[in-house]
N, C-alpha and C positions, 0 to 999 in steps of 0.2 A: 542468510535468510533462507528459509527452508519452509516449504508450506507442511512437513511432518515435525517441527519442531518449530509453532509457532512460538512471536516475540509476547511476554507478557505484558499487558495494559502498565504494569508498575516496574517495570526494565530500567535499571539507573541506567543502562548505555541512552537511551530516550530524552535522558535529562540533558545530552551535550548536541541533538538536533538543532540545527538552528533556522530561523526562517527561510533561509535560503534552501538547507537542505530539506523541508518540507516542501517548499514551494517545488522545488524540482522531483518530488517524489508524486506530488498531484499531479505535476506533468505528465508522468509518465503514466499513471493509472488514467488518467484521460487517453491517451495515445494507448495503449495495452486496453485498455477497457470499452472503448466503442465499438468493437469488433461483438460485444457482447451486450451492448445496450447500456453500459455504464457510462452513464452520463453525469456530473455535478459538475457544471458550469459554474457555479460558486463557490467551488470549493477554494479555501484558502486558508493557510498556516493561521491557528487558532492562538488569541492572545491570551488562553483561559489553561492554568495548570490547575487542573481537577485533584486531590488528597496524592499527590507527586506524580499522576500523569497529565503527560503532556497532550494536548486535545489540535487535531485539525478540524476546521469551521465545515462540514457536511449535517449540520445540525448536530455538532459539540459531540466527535468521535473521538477517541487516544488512536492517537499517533501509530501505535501497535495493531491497528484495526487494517489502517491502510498499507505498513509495510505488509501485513498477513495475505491483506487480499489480494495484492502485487507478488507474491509468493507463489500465492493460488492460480494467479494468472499464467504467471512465467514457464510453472510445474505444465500446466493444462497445455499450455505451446508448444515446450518444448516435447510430451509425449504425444501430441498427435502430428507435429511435426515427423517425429521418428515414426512412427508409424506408417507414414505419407512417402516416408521413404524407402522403408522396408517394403511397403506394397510396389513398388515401380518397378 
């Protein structure tokens, strides 16, 4: 997962997610995303396959929205991370 090569909304790797592995993926964009204001307390693995994507319940998103945005997260940490360090 790469925030400069994001995942497409119609990714067959997307079709073998399973609840589980979504439910632990909202986890972590909860925990990674409050630092930022990113809040959905209701988020949870969507039972709705939209024309072959797979949707998490943030008001009926693919699945590819949220690996991206955990991408975006991770990318954004880990450079001001290094930064933070290189400044010391």
């Amino acid at each position: 997962m790469s925030a400069h090569h994001p995942i497409h909304p119609a990714d067959p790797a997307l079709q073998h997610l399973t609840t589980r592995d979504l439910t632990d993926l909202i986890v972590e964009l909860r925990t990674e995303g409050r630092e930022f204001g990113l809040l959905w307390p209701s988020a949870k693995p969507g039972e709705t396959v939209l024309n072959g994507r797979v949707l998490v319940s943030l008001g009926n998103i693919p699945a590819s929205t949220l690996i991206n945005l955990l991408a975006l997260l991770r990318e954004y940490k880990r450079d001001r991370d290094r930064h933070r360090c290189s400044d010391s």
